[in-house]
N, CA, C and O atoms as a printed pandas DataFrame, in Angstrom:
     atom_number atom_name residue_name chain_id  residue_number  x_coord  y_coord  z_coord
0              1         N          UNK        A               1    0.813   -1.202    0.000
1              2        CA          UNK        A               1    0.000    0.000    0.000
2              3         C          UNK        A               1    0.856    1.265    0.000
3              4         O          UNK        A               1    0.491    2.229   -0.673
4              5         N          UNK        A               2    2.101    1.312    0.804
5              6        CA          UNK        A               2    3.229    2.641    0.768
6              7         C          UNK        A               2    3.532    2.682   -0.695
7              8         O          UNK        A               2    3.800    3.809   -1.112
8              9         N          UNK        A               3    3.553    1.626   -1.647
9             10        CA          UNK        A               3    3.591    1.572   -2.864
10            11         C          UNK        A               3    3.172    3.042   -3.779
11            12         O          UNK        A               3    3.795    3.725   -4.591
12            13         N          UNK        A               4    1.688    3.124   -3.139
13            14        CA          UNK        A               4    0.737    3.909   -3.934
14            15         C          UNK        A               4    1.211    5.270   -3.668
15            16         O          UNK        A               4    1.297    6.026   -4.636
16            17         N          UNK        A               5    1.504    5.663   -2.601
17            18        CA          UNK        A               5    1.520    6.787   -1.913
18            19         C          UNK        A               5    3.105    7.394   -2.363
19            20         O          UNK        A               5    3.279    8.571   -2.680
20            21         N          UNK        A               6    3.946    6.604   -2.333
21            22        CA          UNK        A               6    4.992    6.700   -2.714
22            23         C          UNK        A               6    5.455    6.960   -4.281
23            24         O          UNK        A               6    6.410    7.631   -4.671
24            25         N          UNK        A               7    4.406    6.163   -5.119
25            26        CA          UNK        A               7    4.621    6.250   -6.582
26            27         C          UNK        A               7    3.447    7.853   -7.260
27            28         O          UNK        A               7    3.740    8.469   -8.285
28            29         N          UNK        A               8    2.232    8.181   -6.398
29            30        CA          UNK        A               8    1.978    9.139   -6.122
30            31         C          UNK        A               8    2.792   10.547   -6.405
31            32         O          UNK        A               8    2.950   11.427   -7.251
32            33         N          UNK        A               9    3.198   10.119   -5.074
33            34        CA          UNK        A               9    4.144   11.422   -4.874
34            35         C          UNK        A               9    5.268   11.985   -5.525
35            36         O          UNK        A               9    5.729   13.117   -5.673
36            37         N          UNK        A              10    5.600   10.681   -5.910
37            38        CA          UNK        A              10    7.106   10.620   -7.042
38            39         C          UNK        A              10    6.537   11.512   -8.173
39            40         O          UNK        A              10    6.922   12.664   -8.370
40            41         N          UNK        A              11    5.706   10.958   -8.808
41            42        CA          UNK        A              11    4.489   11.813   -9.543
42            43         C          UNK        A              11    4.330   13.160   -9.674
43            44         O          UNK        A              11    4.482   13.874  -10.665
44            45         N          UNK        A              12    3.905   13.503   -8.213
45            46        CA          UNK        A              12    3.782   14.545   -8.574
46            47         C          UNK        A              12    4.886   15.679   -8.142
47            48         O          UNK        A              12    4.689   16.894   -8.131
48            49         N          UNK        A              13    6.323   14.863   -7.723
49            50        CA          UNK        A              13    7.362   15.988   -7.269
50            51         C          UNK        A              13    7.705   16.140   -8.654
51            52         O          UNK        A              13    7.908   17.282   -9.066
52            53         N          UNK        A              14    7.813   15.048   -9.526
53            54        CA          UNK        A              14    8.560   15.010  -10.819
54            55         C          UNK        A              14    7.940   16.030  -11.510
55            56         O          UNK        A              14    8.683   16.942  -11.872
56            57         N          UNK        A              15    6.700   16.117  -11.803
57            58        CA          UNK        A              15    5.749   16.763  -12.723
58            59         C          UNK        A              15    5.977   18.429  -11.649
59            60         O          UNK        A              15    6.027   19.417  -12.382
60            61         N          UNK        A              16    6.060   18.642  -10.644
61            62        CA          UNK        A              16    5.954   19.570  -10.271
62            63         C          UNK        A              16    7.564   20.457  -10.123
63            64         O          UNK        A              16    7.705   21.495   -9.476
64            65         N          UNK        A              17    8.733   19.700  -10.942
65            66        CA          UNK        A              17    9.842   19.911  -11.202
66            67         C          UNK        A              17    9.795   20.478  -12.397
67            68         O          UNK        A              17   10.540   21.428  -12.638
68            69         N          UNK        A              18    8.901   19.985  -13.355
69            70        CA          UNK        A              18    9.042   20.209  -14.973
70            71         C          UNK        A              18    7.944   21.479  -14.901
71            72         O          UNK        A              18    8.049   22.430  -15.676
72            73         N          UNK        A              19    7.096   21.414  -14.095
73            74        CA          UNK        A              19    6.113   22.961  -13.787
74            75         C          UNK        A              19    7.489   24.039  -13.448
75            76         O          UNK        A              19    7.554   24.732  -14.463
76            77         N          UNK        A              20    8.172   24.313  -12.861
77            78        CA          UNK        A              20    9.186   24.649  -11.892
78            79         C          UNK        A              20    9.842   25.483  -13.432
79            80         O          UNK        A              20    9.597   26.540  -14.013
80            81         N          UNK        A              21   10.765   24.337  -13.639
81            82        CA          UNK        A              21   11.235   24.751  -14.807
82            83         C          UNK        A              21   10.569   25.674  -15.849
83            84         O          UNK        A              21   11.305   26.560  -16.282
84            85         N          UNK        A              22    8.994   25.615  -16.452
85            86        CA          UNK        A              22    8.655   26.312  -16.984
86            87         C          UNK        A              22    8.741   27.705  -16.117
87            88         O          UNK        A              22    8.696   28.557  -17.004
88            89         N          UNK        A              23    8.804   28.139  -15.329
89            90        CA          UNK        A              23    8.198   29.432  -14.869
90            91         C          UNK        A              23    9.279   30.117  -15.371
91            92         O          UNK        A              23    9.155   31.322  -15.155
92            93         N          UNK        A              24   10.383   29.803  -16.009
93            94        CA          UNK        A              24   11.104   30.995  -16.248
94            95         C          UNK        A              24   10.963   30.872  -17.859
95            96         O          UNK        A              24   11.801   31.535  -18.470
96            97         N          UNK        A              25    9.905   30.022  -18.772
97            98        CA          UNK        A              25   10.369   30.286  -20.411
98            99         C          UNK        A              25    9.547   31.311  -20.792
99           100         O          UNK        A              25    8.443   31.584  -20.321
100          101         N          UNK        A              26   10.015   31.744  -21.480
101          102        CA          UNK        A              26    9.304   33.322  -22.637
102          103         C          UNK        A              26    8.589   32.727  -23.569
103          104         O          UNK        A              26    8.927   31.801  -24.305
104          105         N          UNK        A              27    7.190   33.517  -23.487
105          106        CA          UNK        A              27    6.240   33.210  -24.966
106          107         C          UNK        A              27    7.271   32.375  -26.016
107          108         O          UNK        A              27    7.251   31.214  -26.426
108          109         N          UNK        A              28    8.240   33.586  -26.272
109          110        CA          UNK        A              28    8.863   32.770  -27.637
110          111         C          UNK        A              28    8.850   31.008  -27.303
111          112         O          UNK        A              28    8.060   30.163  -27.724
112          113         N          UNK        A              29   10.116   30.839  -26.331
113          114        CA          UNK        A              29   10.522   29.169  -25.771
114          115         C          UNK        A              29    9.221   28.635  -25.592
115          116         O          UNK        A              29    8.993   27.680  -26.336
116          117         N          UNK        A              30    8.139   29.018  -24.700
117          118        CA          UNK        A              30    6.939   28.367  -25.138
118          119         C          UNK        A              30    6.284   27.537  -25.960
119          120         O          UNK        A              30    5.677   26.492  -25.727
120          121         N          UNK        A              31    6.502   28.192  -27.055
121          122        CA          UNK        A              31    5.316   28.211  -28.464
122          123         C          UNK        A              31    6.765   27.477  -29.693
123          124         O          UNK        A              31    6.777   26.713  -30.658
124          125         N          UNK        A              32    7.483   28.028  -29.148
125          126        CA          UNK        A              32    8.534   26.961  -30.337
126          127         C          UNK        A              32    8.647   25.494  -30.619
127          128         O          UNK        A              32    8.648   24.605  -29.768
128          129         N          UNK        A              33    8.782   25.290  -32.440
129          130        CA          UNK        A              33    8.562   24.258  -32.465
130          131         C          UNK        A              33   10.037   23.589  -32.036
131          132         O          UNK        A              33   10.916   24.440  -32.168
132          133         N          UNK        A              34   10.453   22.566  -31.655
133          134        CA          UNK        A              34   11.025   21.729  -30.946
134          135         C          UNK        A              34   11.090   20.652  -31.883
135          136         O          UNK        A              34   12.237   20.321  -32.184
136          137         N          UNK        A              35   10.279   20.099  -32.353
137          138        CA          UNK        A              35   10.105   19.039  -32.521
138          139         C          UNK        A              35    9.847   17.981  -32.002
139          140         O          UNK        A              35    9.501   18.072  -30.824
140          141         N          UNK        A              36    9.905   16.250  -32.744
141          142        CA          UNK        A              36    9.398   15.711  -31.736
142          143         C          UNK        A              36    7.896   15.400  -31.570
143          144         O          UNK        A              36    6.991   15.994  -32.156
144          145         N          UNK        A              37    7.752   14.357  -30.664
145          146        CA          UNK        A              37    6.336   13.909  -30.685
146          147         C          UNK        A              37    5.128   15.367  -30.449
147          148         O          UNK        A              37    4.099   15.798  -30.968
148          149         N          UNK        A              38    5.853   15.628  -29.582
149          150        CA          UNK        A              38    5.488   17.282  -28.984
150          151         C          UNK        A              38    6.055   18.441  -29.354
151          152         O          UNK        A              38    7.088   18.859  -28.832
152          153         N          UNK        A              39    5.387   19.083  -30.334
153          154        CA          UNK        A              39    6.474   20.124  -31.058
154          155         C          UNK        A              39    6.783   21.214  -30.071
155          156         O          UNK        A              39    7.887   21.690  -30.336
156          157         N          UNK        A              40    6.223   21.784  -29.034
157          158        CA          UNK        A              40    6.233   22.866  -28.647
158          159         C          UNK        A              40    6.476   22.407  -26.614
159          160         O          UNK        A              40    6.353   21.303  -26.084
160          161         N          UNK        A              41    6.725   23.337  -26.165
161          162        CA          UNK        A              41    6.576   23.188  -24.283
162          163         C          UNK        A              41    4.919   23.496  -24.290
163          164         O          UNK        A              41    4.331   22.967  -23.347
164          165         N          UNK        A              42    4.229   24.138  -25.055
165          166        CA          UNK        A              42    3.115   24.231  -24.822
166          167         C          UNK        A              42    2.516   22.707  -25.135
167          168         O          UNK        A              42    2.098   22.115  -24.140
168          169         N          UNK        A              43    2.449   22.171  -26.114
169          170        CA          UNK        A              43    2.267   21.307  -26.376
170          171         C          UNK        A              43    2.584   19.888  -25.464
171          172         O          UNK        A              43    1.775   19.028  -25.115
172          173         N          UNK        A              44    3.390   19.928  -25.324
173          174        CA          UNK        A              44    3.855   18.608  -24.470
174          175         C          UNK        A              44    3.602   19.025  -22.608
175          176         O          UNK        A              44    4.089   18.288  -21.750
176          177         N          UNK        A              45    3.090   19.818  -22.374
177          178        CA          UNK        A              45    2.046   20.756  -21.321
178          179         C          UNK        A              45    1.009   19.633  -21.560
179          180         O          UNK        A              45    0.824   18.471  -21.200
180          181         N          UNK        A              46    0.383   20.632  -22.407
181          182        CA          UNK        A              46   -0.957   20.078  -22.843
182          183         C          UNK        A              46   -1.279   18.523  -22.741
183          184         O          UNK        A              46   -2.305   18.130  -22.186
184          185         N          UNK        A              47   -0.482   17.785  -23.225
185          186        CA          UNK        A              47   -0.724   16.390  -23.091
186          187         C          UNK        A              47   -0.130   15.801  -21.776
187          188         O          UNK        A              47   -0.488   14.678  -21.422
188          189         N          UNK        A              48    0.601   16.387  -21.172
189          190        CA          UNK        A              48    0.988   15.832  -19.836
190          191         C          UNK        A              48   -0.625   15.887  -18.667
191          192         O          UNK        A              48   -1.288   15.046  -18.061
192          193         N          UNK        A              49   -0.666   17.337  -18.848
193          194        CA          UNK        A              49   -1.678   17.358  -17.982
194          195         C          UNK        A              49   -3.379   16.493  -18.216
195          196         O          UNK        A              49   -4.192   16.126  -17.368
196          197         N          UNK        A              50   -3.408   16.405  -19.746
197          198        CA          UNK        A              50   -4.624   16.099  -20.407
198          199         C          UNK        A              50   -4.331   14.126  -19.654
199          200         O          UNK        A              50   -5.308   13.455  -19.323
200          201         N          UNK        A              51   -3.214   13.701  -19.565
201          202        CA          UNK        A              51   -3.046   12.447  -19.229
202          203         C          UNK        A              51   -3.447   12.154  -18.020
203          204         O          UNK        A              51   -4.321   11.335  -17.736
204          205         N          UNK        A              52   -2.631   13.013  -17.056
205          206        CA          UNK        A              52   -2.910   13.357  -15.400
206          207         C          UNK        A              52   -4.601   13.199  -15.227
207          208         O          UNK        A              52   -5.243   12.344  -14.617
208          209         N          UNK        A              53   -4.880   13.927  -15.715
209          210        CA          UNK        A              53   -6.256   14.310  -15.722
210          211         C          UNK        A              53   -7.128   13.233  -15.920
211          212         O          UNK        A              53   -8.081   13.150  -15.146
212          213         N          UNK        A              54   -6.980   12.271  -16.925
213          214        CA          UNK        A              54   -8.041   11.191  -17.786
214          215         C          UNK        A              54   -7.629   10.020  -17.158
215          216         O          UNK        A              54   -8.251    8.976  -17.349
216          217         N          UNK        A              55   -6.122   10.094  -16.033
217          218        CA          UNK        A              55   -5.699    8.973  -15.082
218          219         C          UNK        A              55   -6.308    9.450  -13.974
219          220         O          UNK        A              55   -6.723    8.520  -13.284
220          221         N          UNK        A              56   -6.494   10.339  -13.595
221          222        CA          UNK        A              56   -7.092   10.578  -12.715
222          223         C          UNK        A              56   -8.775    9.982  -12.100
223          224         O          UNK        A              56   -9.177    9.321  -11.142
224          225         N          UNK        A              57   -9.473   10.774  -13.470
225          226        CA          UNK        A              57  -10.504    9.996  -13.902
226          227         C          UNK        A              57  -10.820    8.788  -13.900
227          228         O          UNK        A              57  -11.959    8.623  -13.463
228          229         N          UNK        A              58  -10.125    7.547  -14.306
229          230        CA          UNK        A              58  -10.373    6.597  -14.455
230          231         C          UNK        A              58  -10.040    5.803  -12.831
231          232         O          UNK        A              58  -10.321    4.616  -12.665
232          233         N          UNK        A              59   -9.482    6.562  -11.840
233          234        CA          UNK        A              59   -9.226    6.004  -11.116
234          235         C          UNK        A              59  -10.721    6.438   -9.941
235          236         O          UNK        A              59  -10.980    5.733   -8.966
236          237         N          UNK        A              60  -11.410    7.500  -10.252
237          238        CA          UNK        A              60  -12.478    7.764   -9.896
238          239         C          UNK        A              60  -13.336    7.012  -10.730
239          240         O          UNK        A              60  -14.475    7.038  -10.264
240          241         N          UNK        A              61  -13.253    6.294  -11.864
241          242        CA          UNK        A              61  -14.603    5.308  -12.053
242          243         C          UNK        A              61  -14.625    6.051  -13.281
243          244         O          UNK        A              61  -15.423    5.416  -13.970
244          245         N          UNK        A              62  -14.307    6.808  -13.807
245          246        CA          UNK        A              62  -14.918    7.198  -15.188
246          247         C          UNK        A              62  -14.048    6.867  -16.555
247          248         O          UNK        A              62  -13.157    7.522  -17.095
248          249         N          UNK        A              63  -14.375    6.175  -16.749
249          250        CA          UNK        A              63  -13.869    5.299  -17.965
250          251         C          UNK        A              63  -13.079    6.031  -18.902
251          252         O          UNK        A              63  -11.848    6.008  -18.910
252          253         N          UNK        A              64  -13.713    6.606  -19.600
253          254        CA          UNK        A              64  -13.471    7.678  -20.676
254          255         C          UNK        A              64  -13.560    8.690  -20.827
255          256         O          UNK        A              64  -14.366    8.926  -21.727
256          257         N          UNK        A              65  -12.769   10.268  -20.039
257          258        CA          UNK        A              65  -13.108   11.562  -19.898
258          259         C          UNK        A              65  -12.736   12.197  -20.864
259          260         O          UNK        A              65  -11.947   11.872  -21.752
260          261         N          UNK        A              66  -13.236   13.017  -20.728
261          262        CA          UNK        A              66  -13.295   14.217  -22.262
262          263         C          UNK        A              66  -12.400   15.320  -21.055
263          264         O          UNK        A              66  -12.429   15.420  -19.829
264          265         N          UNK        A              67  -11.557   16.107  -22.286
265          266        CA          UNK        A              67  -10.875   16.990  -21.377
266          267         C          UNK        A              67  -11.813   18.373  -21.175
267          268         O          UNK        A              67  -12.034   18.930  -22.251
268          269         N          UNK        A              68  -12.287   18.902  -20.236
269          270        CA          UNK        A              68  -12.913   20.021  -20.081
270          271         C          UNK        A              68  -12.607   21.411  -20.575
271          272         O          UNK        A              68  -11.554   22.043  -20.498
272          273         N          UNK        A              69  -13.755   21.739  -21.094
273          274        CA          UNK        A              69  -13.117   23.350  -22.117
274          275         C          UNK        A              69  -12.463   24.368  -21.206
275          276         O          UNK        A              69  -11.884   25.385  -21.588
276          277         N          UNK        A              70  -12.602   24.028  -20.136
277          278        CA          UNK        A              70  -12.064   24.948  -19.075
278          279         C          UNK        A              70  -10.623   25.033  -18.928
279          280         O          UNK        A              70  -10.104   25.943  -18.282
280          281         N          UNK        A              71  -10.035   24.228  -19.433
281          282        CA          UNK        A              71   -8.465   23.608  -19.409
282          283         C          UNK        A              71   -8.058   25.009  -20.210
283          284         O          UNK        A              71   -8.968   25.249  -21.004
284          285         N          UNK        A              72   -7.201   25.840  -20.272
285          286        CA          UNK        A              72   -6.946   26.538  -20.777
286          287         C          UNK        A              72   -4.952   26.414  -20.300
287          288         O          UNK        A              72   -4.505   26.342  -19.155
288          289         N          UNK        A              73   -4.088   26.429  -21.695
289          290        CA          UNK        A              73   -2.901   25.983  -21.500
290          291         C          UNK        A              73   -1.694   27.408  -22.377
291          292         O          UNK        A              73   -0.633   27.414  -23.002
292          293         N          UNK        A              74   -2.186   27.895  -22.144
293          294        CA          UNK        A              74   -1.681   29.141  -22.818
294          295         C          UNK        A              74   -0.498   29.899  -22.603
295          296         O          UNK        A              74    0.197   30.431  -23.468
296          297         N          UNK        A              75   -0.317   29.903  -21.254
297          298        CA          UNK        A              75    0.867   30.131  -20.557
298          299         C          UNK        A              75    1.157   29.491  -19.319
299          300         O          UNK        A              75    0.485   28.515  -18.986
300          301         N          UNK        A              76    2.318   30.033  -18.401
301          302        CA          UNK        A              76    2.487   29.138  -16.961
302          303         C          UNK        A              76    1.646   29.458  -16.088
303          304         O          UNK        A              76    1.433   28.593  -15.238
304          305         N          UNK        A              77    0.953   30.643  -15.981
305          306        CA          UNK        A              77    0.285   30.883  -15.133
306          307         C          UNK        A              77   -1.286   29.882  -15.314
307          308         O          UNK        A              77   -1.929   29.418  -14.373
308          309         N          UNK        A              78   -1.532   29.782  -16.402
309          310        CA          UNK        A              78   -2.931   28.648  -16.960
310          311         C          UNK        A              78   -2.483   27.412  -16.333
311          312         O          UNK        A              78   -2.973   26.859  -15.348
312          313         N          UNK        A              79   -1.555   27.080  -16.989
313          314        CA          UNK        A              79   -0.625   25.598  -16.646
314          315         C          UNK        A              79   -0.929   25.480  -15.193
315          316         O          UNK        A              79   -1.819   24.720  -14.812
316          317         N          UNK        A              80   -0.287   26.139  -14.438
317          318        CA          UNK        A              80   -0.297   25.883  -13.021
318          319         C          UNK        A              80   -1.747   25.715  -12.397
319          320         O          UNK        A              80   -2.024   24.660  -11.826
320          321         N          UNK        A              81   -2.720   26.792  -12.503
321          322        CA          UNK        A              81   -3.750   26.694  -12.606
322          323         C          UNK        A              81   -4.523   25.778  -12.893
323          324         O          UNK        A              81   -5.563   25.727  -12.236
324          325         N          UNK        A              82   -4.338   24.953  -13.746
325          326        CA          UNK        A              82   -5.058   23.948  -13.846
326          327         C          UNK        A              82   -4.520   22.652  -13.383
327          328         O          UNK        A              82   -5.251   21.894  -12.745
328          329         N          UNK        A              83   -3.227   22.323  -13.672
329          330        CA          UNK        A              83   -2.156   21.291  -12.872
330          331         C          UNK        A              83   -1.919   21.175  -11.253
331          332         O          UNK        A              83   -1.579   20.083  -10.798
332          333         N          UNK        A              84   -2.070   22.116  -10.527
333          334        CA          UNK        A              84   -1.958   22.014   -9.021
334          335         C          UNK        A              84   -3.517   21.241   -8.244
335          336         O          UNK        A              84   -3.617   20.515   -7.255
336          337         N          UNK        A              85   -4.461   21.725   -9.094
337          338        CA          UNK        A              85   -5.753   21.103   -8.771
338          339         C          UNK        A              85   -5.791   19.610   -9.315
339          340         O          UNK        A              85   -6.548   19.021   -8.544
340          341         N          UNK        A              86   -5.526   19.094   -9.872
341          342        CA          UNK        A              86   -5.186   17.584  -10.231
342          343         C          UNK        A              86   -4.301   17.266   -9.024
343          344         O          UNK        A              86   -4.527   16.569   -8.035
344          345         N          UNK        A              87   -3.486   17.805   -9.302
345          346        CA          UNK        A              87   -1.948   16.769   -8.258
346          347         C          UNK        A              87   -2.634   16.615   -7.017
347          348         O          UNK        A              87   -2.625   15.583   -6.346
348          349         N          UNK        A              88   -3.327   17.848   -6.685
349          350        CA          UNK        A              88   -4.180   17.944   -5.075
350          351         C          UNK        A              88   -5.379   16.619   -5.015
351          352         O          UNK        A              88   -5.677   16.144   -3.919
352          353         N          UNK        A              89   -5.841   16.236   -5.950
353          354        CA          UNK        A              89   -6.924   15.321   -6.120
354          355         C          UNK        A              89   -6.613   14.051   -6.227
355          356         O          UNK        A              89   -7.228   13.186   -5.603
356          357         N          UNK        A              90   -5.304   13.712   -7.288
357          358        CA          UNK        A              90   -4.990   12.861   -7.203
358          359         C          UNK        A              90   -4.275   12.366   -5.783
359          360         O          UNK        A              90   -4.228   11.166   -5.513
360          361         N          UNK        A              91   -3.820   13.200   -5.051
361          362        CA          UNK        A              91   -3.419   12.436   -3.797
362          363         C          UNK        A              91   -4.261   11.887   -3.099
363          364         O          UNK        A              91   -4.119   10.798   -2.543
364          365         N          UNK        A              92   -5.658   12.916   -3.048
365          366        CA          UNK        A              92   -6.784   12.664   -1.771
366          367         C          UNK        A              92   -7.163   11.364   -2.709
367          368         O          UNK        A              92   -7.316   10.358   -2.016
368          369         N          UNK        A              93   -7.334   11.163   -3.982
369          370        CA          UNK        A              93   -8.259    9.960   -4.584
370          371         C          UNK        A              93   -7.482    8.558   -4.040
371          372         O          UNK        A              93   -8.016    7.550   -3.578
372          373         N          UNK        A              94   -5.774    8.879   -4.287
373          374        CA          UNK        A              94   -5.148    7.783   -3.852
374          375         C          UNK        A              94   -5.056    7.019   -2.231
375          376         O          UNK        A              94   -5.283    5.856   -1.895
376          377         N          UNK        A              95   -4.596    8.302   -1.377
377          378        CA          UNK        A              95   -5.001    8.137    0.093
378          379         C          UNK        A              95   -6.788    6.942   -0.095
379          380         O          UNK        A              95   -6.796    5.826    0.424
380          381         N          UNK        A              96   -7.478    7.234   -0.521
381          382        CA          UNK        A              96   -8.706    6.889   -0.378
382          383         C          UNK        A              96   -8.659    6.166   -1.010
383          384         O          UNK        A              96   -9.833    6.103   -1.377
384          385         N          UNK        A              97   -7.978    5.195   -1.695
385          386        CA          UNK        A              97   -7.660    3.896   -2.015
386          387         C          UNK        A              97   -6.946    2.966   -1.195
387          388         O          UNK        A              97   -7.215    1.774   -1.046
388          389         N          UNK        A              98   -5.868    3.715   -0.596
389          390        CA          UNK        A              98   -5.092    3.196    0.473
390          391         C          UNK        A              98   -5.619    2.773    1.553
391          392         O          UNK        A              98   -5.279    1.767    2.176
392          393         N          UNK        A              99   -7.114    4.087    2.017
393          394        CA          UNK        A              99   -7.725    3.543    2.787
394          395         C          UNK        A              99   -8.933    2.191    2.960
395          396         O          UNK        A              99   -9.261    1.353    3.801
396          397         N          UNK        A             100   -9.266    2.578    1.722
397          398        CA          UNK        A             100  -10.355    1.244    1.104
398          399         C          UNK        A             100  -10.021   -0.121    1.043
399          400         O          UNK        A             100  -10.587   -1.212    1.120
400          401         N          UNK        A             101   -8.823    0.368    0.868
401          402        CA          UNK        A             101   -8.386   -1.069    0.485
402          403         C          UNK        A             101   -8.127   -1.017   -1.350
403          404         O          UNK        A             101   -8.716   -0.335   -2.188
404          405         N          UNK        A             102   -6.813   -2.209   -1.551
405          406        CA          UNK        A             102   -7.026   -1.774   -3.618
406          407         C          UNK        A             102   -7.398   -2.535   -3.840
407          408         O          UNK        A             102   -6.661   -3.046   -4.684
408          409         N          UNK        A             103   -8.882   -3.646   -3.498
409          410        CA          UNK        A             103   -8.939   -4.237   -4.381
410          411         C          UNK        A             103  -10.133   -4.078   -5.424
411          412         O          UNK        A             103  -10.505   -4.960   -6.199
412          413         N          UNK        A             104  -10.708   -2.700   -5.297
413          414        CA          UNK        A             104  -11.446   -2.186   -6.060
414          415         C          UNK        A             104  -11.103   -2.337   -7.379
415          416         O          UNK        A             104   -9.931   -2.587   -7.662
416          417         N          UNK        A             105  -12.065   -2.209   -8.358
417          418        CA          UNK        A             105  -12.200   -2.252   -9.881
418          419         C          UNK        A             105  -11.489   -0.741  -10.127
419          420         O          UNK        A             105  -11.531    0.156   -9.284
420          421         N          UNK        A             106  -10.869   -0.636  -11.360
421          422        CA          UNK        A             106  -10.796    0.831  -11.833
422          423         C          UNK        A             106  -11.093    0.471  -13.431
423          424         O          UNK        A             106  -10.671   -0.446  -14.135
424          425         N          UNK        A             107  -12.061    1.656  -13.728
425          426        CA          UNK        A             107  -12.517    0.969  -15.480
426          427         C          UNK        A             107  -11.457    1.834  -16.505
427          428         O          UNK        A             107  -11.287    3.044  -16.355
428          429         N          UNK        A             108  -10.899    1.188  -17.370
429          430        CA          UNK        A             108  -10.620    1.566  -18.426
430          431         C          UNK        A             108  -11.174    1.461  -19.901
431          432         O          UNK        A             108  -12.014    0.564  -19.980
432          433         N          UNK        A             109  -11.021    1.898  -20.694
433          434        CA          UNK        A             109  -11.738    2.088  -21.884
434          435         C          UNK        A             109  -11.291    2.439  -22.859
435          436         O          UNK        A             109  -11.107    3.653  -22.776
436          437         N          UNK        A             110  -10.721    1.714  -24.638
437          438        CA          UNK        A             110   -9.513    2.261  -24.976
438          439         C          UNK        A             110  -10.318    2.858  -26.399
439          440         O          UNK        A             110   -9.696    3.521  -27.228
């Protein structure tokens, strides 16, 4: 069970290292293409968190989430904004697995 809590957290220090790092890039570094699966830091943003998010989900029972129009990824200040409220959820969802017990179902859906 320290498993969860531990791989959790790893989670979200890592992801909250690569948040870190953005706070100092300029529109330009932003929005540049890069290349790569993810052409841009905006881009590879975007799908980090869109993942977080739809793992998140599924660990609350919902199979298949649609990302909410509310997600707005535009700069660091959006980013954060929408990324600190996940990491916060995903802990309480996990704790509350830990406490349940894991041998609950989690649905996936491909």
């Amino acid at each position: 069970m320290e498993n969860i809590s531990f791989l959790v957290d790893y989670h979200i220090w890592a992801h909250t290292k690569v948040l870190n790092q953005l706070q100092t890039a300029t529109t330009e570094e932003w929005n540049k293409n890069l290349g790569g699966s993810f052409p841009s830091l905006h881009e590879l943003c975007k799908h980090l968190i869109s993942a977080d998010y739809r793992w998140l989900q599924r660990w609350k029972g919902v199979p298949l989430a649609s990302i909410p129009d509310t997600f707005i990824f535009g700069s660091y200040t959006q980013v954060t904004a929408v990324w600190q409220p996940i990491f916060a959820e995903m802990k309480t969802v996990s704790e509350d697995f830990i406490q349940k017990g894991i041998d609950q179902p989690i649905n996936f859906v491909t």
